[in-house]
C-alpha positions as CSV (number, residue, x, y, z in Angstrom):
1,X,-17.2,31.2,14.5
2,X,-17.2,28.5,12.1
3,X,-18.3,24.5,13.6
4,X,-16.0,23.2,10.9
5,X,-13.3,21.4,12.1
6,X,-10.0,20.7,9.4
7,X,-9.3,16.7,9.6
8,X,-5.7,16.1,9.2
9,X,-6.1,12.6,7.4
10,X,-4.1,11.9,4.2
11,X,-6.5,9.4,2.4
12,X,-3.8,8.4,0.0
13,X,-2.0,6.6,2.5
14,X,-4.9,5.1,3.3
15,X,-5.7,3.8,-0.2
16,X,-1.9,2.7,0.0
17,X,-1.9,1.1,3.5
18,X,-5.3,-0.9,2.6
19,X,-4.0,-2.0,-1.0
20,X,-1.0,-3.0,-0.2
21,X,-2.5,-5.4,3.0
22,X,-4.7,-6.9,0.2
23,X,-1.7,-7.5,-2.4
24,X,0.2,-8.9,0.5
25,X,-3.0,-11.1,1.8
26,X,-3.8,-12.4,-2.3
27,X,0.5,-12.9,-3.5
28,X,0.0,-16.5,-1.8
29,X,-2.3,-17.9,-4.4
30,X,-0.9,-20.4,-6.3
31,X,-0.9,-20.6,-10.6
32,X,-0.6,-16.9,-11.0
33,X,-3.4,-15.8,-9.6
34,X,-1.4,-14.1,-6.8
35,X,1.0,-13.1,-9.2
36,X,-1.5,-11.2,-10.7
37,X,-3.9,-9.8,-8.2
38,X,-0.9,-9.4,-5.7
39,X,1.3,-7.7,-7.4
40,X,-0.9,-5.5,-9.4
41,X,-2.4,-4.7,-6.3
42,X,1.3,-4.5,-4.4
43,X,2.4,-1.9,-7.7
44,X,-1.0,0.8,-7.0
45,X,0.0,0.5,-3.5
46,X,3.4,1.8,-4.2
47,X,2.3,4.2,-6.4
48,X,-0.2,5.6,-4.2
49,X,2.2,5.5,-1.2
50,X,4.7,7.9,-3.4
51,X,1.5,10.3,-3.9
52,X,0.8,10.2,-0.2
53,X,4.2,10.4,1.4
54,X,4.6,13.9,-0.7
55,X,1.4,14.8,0.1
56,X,2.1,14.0,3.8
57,X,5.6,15.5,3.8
58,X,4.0,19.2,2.3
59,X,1.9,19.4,5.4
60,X,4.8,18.6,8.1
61,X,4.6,14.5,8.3
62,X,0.9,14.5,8.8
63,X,-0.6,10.7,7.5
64,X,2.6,8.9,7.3
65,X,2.2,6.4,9.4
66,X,0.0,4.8,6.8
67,X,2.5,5.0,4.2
68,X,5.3,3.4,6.0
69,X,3.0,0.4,6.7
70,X,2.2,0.0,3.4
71,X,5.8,0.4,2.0
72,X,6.5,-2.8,4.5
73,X,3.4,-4.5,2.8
74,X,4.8,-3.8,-0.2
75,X,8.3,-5.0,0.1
76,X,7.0,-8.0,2.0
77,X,4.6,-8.8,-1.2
78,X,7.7,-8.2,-3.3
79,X,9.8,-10.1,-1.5
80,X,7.6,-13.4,-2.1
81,X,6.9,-13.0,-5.7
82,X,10.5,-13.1,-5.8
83,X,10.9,-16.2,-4.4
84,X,7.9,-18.2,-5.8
85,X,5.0,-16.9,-4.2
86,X,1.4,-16.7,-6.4
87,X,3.8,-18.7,-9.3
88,X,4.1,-22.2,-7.9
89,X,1.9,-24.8,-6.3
């Protein structure tokens, strides 16, 4: 009998979840600095989201939670780039 015990995380949606909470915390600085660091940070997070919600959906919805957090970060991050946030003073 083996004393190893098969965690059921999805560290992808980790990555995702913790990326996108940094994009979305950074998009408020002013003079494109949050521009920059927010939205770079905002676009991994999606990507990485996308890898994790497949990843998560091949083993029956295990780790998703994650992943729909950071979608929300993400379109909240999005959302205030798009009306003036990290551009303007």
């Amino acid at each position: 009998m083996s004393s190893y015990v098969e965690r059921r995380t999805n560290p992808a949606a980790w990555a995702a979840f913790w990326f996108a909470l940094a994009g979305l915390v950074l998009m408020p600085i002013p003079l494109f600095i949050g521009l920059i660091l927010g939205g770079g940070l905002s676009i991994v997070a999606a990507i990485l989201a996308v890898i994790a919600l497949l990843k998560g959906l091949a083993r029956s919805g295990t780790g998703i939670a994650p992943v729909v957090f950071a979608a929300i970060f993400v379109a909240l991050t999005w959302g205030g780039i798009s009306m003036g946030g990290g551009i303007v003073w």
